[in-house]
N, C-alpha and C positions, 0 to 999 in steps of 0.2 A: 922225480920231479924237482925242477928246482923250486928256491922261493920265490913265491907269486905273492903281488900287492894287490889285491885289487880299487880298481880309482872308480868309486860311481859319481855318475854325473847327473845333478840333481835338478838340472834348466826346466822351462818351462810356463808358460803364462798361463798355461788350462783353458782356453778360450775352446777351444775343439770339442771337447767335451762337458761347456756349461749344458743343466745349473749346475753338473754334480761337483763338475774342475770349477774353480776361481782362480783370478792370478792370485791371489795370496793362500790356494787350496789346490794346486795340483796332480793331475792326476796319481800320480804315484801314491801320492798320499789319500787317498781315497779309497776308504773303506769298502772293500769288495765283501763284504759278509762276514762274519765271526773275527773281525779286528786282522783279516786277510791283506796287504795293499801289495803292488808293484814295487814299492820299491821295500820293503821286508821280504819278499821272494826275491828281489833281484840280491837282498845282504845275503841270504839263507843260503840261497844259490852258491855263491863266492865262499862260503864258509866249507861247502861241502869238497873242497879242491885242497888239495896234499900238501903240504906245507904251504898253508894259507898264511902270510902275515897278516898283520893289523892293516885294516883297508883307511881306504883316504876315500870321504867327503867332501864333493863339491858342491857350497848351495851358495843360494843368494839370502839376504839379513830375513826375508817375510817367511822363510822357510825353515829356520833354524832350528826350530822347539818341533818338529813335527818331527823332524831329524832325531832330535837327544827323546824326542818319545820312543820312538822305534827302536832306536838302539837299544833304551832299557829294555822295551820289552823283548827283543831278542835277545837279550844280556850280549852284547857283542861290546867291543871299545874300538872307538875309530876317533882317528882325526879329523876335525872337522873344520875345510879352509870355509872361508865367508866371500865369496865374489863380492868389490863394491857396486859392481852391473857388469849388467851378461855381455860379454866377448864372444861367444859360440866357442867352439870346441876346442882350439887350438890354443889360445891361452890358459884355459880351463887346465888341462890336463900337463901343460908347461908348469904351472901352480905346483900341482900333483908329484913332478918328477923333481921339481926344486923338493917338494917338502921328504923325497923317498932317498934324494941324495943326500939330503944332510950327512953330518958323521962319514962320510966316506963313501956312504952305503951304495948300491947301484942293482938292487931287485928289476924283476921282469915286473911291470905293470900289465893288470888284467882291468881295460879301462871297458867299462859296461854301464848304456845308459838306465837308469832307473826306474823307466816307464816301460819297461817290454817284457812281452809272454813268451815264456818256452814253451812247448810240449813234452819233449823228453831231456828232460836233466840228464838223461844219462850220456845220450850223442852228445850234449854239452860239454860233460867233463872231458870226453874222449877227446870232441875238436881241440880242446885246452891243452892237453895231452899232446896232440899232436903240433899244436903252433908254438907251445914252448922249446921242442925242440928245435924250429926254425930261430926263435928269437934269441936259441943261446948260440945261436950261429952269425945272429946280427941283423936278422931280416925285421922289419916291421909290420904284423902281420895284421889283417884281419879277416874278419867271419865272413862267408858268404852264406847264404842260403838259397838251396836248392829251390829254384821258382815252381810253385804249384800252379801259377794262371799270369795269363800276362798283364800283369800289377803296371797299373801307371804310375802308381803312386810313390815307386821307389827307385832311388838309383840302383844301375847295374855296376856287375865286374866283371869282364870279361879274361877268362883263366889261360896262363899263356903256360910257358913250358913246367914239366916235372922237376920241381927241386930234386937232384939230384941225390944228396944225401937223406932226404926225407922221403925215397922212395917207398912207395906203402904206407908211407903216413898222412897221405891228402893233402901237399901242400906244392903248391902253384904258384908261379910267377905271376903275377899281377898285369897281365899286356896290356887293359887301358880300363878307365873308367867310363860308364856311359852316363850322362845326367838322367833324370825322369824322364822317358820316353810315351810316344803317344801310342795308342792300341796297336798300329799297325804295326810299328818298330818294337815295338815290347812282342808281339806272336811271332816275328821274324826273328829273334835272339832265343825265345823256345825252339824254334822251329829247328835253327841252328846250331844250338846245344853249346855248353860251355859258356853262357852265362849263369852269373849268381846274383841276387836279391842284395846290397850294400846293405848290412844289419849295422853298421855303426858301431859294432864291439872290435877292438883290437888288444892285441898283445905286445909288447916292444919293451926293451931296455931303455930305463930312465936317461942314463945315458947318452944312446942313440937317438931318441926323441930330441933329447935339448943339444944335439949334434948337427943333426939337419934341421932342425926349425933355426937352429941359429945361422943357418946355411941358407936356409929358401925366405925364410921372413925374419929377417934380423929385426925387423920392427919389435915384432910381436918378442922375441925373447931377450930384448935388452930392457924392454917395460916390465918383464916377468920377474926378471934378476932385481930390477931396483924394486917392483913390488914388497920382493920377498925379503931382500934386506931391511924394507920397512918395515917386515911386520909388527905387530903387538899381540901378545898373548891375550885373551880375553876369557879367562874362567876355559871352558869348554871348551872356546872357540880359537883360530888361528888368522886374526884377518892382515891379508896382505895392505901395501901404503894405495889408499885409495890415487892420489893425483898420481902416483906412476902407473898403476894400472891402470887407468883410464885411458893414460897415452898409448896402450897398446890398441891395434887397428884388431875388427872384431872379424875374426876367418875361422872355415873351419880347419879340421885337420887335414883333411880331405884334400882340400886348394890348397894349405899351405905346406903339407906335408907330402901326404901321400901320392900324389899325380904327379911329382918332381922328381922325388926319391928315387934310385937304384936301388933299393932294399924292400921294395911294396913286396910282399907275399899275402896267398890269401889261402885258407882254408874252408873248404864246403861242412856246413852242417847240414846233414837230413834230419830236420827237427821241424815239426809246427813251431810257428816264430808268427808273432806280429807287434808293429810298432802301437796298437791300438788307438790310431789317430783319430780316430772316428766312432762315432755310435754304429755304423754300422760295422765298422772294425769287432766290436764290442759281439756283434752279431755273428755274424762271422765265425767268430772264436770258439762258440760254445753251442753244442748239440741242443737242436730245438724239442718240442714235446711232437705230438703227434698231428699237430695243428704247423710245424714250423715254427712256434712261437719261445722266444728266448724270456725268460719269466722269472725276475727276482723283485723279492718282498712281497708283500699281501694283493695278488693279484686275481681277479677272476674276470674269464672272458667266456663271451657268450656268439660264435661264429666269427672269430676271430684269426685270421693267418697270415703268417710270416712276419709277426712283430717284433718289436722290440719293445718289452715292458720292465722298469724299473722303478720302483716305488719305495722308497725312504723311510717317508713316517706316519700312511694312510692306506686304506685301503683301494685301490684303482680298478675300476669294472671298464671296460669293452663289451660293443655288442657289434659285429657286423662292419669290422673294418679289416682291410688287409696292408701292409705292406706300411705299418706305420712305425715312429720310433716315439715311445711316449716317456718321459722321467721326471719323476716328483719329488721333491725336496722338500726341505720345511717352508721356503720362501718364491719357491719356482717352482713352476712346471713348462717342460720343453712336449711340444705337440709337432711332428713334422714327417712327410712321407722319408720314407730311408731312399732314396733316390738325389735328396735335396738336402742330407745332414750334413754335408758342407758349410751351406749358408749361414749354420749356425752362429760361424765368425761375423757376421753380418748384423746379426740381434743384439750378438757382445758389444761389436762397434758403437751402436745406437745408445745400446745404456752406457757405456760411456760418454759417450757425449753427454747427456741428461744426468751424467753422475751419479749413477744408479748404485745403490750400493749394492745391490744383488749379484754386478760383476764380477766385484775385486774381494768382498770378504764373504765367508761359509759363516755361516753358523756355529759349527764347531771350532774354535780357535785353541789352540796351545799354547802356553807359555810355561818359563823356567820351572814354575811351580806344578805345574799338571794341567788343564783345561778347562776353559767353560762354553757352552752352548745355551744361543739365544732360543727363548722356548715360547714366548712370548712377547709385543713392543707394541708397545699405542703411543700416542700424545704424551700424556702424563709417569706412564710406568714399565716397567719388562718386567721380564720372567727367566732368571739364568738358572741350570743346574752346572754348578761348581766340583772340580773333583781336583783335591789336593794330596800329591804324591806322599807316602808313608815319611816323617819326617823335614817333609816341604814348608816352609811362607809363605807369605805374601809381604809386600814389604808395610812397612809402618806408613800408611797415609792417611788423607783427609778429604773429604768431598763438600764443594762449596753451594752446591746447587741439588743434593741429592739425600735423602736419608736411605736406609735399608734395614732389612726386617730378614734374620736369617736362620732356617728353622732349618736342623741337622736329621738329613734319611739315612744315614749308614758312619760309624764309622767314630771319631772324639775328635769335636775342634776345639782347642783352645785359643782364645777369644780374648784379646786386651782391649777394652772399651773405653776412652777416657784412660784415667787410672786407675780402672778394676783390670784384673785377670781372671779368668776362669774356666774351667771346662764345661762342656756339654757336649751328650752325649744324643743318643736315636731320638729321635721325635723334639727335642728339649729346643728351645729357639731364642733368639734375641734381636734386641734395634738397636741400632748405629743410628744418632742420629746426624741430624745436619752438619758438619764442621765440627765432627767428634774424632782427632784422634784413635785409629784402630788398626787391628791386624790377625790374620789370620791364619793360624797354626795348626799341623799335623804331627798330633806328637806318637800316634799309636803304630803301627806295624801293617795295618791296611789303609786304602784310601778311605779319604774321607769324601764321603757326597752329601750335598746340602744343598736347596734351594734357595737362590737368593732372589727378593722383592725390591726391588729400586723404584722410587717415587720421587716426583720433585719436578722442577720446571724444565732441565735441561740434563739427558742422560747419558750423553757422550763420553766415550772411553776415556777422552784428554781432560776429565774433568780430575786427575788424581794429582793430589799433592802427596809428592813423596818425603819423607823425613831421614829414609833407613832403608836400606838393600840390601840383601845379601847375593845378589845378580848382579852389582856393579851397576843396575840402569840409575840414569839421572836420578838425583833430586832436586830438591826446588828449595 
């Protein structure tokens, strides 16, 4: 095998799968059970492939900390660019091969989006296996997937001649692309055989990539070049010059690349695959009980089938319903027949518009330091549990409108108040008060967990005056 980069690509507004997705919480990062997400399986994944290098990170700035969580807790080390806004695919991944050519270098990129299920890892590595060999021949390859039903929901690839020297290796000439087809033309391409499922995963030489993007959309890769000359290091991060990338036109790879190119090849996997667009995607995926009923978190149903139940942080009872999709969160609950989980984008629309904070931000938020979750909010006060990484910060600031009251459940914070220091330890607490100079420190070898109380007229995040960072964010 040669060296393989893998590039994931981290897009996504989560509108499809609110409450659980937010645009500033999507799906990928979304806690599937026991600290599980899509895109830790999509790293895991990448890691298990033979001479793996160090993979390259594509996100946008609201995504970043969910990123540098996952990695730690995979222990993996990646680069991580920073999009200043979504271009869709094709600048993305132009990012990716600027940042894998540096130094000379010219690895096969294994570009894999972040949000998708396999079933068998194993047909995985195989196909991987097998498109490497195409791409060190120059071809630009990508996955197909062997269609189980006639999916509307996805583009096709329709497989032309056998690469010759990859004979026995599953790899195919590329004869055309089909867009999303309707029922009738999606049964007639089963019907006819030699179509594939467009999975959106590809293989190709950095190279050859920024070869013909700079052939078929010169636009897009002469913005990508001044991006990347712009860039600035940022601690963790890598972000390219925002006004030159901006100027790049937003395409994917697909229209800019691939449908143009004389090098498209495609390889078939027979693997359960989906893009999990959807609650019912969701359903779909995972074997029901004997009822038909797809069941995560504390659920009990009483003549209940073919649902879809996912509950959060409550217990959810059903009695005598069928065919619904129900999900509950700390701040939402989705109620809707699985026929109609589309429209969901339609509810997001609305709270948008009315500003709703329930669209755009979770509960759960991360940052440099480790994460807090809203546990409670009224008028006057909230409710956060606080978890600060083994040796973590917070930076030195101030609050003008707020006091806090912070009593320690696991762990030693130390605690600068004013101009006291001190630690405290399990159960032990203290108050911040109004326009009190503080900060808050992990000085022991595990996380620390704490409750914090906020009280005061106005309890918005933008109320911090910062003095001291070690994150490089503003101060005031």
């Amino acid at each position: 095998m040669p060296n393989i980069a893998p590039v994931i690509l981290c897009g996504g507004s989560g509108t499809r799968l609110w409450p659980l997705s937010r645009e500033t919480y999507p799906k990928q990062f979304v806690d599937l059970g026991e600290g599980r997400t899509l895109f830790k399986d999509t790293l895991l994944r990448a890691q298990r492939i033979q001479e793996c290098l160090e993979p390259v990170i594509v996100c946008n700035e609201a995504h970043r900390f969910y990123v540098t969580a996952a990695l730690y807790e995979c222990q993996v080390r990646a680069t991580i660019l920073l999009e200043p806004a979504p271009r869709n695919t094709a600048p993305a991944i132009a990012l990716a091969a600027l940042v894998l050519a540096r130094d000379g270098a010219d690895p096969l990129m294994l570009v894999l989006p972040s949000d998708h299920a396999i079933g068998d890892e194993n047909a995985f590595l195989k196909g991987v296996k097998s498109a490497a060999a195409l791409a060190e021949q120059g071809h630009i390859v990508t996955f197909g997937i062997t269609p189980a039903s006639p999916e509307t929901g996805f583009g096709y690839i329709e497989q032309g001649e056998i690469l010759g020297e990859a004979l026995g290796q599953g790899g195919f000439r590329v004869a055309r692309f089909v867009e999303k087809p309707d029922t009738a033309a999606a049964q007639s391409m089963l019907d006819q055989g030699g179509f594939l499922w467009n999975s959106g995963m590809f293989l190709l030489r950095a190279s050859i990539y920024l070869q013909e993007l700079e052939r078929f959309a010169p636009e897009i890769h002469a913005a990508c070049c001044a991006a990347w000359q712009g860039r600035v290091a940022d601690g963790a991060f890598c972000r390219p010059d925002t006004p030159a990338f901006l100027a790049s036109p937003s395409d994917s790879i697909d229209y800019a690349v691939m449908e143009q190119t004389d090098h498209a090849a495609v390889v078939p996997l027979s693997t359960g695959w989906s893009d999990l667009g959807s609650w019912e995607a969701f359903y779909q995926a995972e074997p029901g009980d004997d009822d038909g009923n797809v069941c995560h978190g504390d659920i009990m149903t009483q003549d209940a089938e073919n649902c879809y139940f996912n509950a959060q942080h409550r217990l959810v009872t059903a009695i005598g319903v069928r065919d619904l999709v129900v999900v509950e969160t700390r701040d939402a609950v989705l109620v809707a027949p699985r026929e109609r989980v589309q429209e969901v984008k339609t509810i997001v629309g609305r709270l948008q518009s009315a500003q709703r904070t329930e669209c755009r931000q979770h509960p759960l938020v991360y940052r440099p330091w480790g994460s807090y979750e809203t546990l409670v909010m009224d008028g006057r006060f909230q409710v956060k549990r606080i978890t600060v990484n083994p040796g973590a910060e917070l930076s030195l600031q101030m609050h003008h409108h707020r006091a806090e009251h912070w009593v320690v459940v696991s762990g030693t914070a130390e605690v600068t108040n004013g101009n006291e220091a001190r630690l405290y330890t399990e159960n032990q607490s203290t108050y911040i008060p109004v326009g009190t100079r503080h900060r808050l420190k992990n000085p022991g070898v595990i996380p620390l967990v704490l409750i914090e109380i906020q009280s005061g007229a106005y309890l918005g995040e933008d109320d911090i005056v910062r003095f001291a960072d070690v994150y490089g964010r503003k101060q005031s």
